[in-house]
C-alpha positions in Angstrom: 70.8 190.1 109.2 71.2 190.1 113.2 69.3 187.2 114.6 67.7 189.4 117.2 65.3 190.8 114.5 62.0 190.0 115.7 58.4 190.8 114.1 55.3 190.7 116.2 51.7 191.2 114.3 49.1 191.7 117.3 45.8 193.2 118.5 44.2 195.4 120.8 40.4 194.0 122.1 39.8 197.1 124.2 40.5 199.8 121.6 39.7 197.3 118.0 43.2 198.2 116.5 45.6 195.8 115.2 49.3 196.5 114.3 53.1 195.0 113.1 55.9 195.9 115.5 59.5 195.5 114.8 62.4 194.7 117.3 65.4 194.5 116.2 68.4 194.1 118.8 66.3 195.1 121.7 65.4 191.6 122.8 67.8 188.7 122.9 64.3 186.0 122.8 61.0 185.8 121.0 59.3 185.5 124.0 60.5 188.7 125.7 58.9 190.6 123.1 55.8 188.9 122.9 55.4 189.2 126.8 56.5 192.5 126.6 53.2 192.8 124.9 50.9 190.6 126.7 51.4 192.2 130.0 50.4 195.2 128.6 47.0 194.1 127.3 47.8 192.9 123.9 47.2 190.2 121.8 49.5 188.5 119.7 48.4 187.0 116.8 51.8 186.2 115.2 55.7 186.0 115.8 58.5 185.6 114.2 61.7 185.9 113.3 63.2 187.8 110.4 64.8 184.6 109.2 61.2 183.2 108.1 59.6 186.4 106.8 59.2 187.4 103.0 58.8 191.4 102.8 56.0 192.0 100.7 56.4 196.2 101.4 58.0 196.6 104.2 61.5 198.1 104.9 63.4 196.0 107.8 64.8 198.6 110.1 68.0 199.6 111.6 69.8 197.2 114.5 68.2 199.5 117.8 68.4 198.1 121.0 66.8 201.2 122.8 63.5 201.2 120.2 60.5 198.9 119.1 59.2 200.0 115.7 55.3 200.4 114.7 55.4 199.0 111.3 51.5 199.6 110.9 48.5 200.0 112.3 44.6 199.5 111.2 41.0 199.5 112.8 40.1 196.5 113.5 41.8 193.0 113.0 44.6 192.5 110.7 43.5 190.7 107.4 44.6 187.4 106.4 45.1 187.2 102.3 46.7 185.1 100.2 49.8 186.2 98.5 51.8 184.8 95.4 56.1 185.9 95.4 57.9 184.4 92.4 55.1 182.2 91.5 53.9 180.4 95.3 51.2 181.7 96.9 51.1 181.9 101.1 49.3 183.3 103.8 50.5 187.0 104.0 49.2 189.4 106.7 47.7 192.7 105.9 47.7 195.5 108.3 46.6 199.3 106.4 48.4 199.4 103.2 51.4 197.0 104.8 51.9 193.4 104.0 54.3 190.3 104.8 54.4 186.7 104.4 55.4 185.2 108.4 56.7 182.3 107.4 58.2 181.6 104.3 58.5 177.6 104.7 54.6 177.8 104.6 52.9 177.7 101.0 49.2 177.7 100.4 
């Protein structure tokens, strides 16, 4: 998996609309992406890497170094739920019908 894959989960304030964007390729830092962001009014909520995520349902996407991918998006804020993979529970993320753990070293 390229070490470039980044995962951003953020919201909107001014329009009440969360989401999960992928980057895969097109930024060589975390923080690029996440600033990326910022500046244009958005909040993150969290980042990672791909290295620390479990998938719950989603696909990762194709190395594109041209492209940011919206995962999902929802009204409102994304929803916090606990989530148990091969028999640990964590804190997953839910945005609309998609779902991931951000940090696999983190168990409830």
């Amino acid at each position: 998996m390229n070490n470039k894959y980044f995962r951003i989960t953020g919201y909107c304030p001014e329009n009440d609309f969360c989401f999960i964007m992928d980057a895969n390729g097109m930024f060589d830092e975390l923080w690029q992406f996440s600033s990326m962001l910022v500046k244009k009014g958005l909040k993150v909520l969290e980042i990672t890497s791909m290295e620390k995520i479990i998938d719950v349902n989603i696909t990762p996407i194709e190395e594109d170094k041209n492209h940011i991918v919206l995962r999902a998006n929802a009204d409102s804020k994304p929803e916090y739920i606990n989530q148990t993979v091969d028999g640990i529970t964590y804190k997953a993320i839910k945005v609309g019908t998609k779902l991931y753990i951000p940090d696999k070293e983190k168990q409830l």
